[in-house]
Residue, then its C-alpha position, 0 to 999 in steps of 0.5 A: x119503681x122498675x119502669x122509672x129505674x129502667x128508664x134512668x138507667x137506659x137514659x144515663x147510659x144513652x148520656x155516657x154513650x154520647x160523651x164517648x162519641x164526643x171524646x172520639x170526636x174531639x180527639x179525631x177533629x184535634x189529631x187531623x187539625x194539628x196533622x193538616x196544619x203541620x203539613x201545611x206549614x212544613x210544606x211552604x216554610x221549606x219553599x219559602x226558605x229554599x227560595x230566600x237562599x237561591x236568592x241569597x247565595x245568587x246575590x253573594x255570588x255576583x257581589x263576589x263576582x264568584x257566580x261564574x264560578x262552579x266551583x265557588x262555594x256560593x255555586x255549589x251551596x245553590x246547586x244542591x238547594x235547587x235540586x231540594x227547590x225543584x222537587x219540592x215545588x214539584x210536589x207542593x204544586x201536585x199537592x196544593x189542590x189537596x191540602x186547600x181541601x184539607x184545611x176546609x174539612x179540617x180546619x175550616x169546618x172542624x172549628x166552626x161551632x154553628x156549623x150542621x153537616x146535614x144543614x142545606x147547603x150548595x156543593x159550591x158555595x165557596x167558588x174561590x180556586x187558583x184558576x180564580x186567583x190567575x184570572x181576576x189578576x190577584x195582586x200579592x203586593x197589594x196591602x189590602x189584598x194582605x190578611x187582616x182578622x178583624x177587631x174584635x171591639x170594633x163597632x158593628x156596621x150596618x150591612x154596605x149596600x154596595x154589591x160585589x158587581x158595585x164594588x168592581x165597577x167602581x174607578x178605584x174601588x176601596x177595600x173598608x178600614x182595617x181598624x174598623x172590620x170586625x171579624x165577620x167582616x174580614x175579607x177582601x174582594x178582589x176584581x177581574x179585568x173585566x168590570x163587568x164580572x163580580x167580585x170574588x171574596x177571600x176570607x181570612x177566617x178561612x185556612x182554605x183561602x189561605x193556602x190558596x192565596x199563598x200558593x198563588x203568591x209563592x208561584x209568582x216569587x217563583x216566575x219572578x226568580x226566574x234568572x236566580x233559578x236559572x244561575x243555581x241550576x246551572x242552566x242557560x243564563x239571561x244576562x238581562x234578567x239578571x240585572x233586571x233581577x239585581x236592580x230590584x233587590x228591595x223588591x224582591x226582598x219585599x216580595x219574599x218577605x210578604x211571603x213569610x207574612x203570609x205563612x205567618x197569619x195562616x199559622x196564627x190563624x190555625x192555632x186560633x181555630x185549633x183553640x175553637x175546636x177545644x172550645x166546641x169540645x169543652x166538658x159541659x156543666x151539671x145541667x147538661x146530665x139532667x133529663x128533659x133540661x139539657x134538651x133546651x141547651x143547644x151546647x149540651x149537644x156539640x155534636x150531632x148523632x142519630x139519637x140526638x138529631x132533632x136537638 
């Protein structure tokens, strides 16, 4: 009776000394999950706010015929937002590599539930960059290079045998129907000029790749406003891109609201995840305190330590 009252004892404290380790966990993973998504979104809503007002009071200012103007209002307004524009863009451009990093560990691997750290795995097997993005020509405007999640209630399809280096070498490649992609299935291949390269992958499911793809987007509505840019900061005006500029409003207009688009599924995207993370750490049922029968439940152990590390 003492050795089997010693051994329950050293057991139900070893269970409570493991549900403490798995509170400390799920606070810590819920914690950076908000911080990384919060700093994430704050950072790009405020360029791309700063940029939708550069254009807009431009825009105003010529339809006014005030842009010449310093001390118009419009000009003053634009004046101030392109010294907050620059620095803030300035910062967001130093910074990217690292909050592209912070949304993998954070996001990304905090809420996928299968996921082992100790599994196998090659340092690289997510090759996707910026450098990427510029050199395979990553089309912002391009509807299929949009972020779609999937159907949850669509029918699995057999694996397409087409390769990713199939898939590129084809004349006019076509990315699968969105109503038919089921969640394990959105992602979108892109292509480099060269036909002969594979295709590379951005998965939607991936806050990483998010952050990616809106930075490269937000860069090129930058370039774009170049003129605008120039106007607000009071810099060297070109004439010709201006116009260039204002006969394109539509657009423009497109382009800067493709941007909220994009912020916006990322944003959806990191609040379903942040749900994954509750769900991972969810409180387990009585069968998972009774000895020898929770060792055959893989989910009476959402986390693996050094006493468990064989379940």
């Amino acid at each position: 009776m003492t050795l089997l009252t010693s051994l329950f004892g050293g057991y139900f404290q070893y269970l409570n000394a493991y549900q403490d380790k798995v509170s400390t966990q799920a606070k810590e993973d819920m914690t950076a999950a908000t911080a990384t998504f919060t700093e994430v979104s704050n950072s790009f809503a405020e360029m791309q706010a700063l940029q939708q007002i550069l254009y807009s009071d431009f825009t105003s200012a010529v339809r006014d015929k005030s842009d010449a103007s310093d001390h118009a209002l419009s000009s003053k307004n634009a004046k101030e937002a392109s010294d907050t524009y620059e620095k803030a863009r300035t910062t967001l451009r130093e910074n990217v590599d690292v909050l592209a990093r912070k949304a993998e560990v954070y996001i990304d691997w905090a809420s996928d539930i299968d996921r082992d750290p100790a599994g196998k795995r090659n340092v690289n097997d997510d090759p996707l960059t910026r450098s990427l993005l510029r050199d395979y020509d990553f089309n912002c405007s391009d509807k299929s290079n949009f972020p779609r999640f999937g159907n949850v209630d669509a029918k699995e399809k057999p694996v397409e045998a087409k390769s990713d280096e199939e898939f590129c070498a084809a004349d006019h490649p076509k990315q699968n129907d969105d109503a038919e992609v089921t969640p394990a299935n959105a992602f979108v291949r892109i292509c480099a000029s060269d036909k002969g390269k594979r295709a590379a992958r951005i998965y939607w499911y991936s806050a990483k790749h998010h952050v990616l793809t809106m930075h490269y987007c937000f860069e090129a509505a930058h370039d774009r406003l170049e003129a605008v840019r120039d106007w607000a900061s009071m810099s060297d005006r070109d004439k010709t891109k201006e116009s260039e500029i204002l006969a394109q409003t539509t657009q423009v207009s497109t382009e800067l609201d493709n941007l909220a688009q994009r912020l916006n599924a990322f944003t959806s995207l990191a609040l379903f995840q942040l749900e994954r993370i509750r769900v991972k750490y969810r409180p387990v049922g009585f069968v998972c305190s009774v000895p020898l029968v929770r060792d055959l439940f893989t989910k009476c152990f959402p986390i693996r330590t050094a006493t468990n590390q064989n379940h």
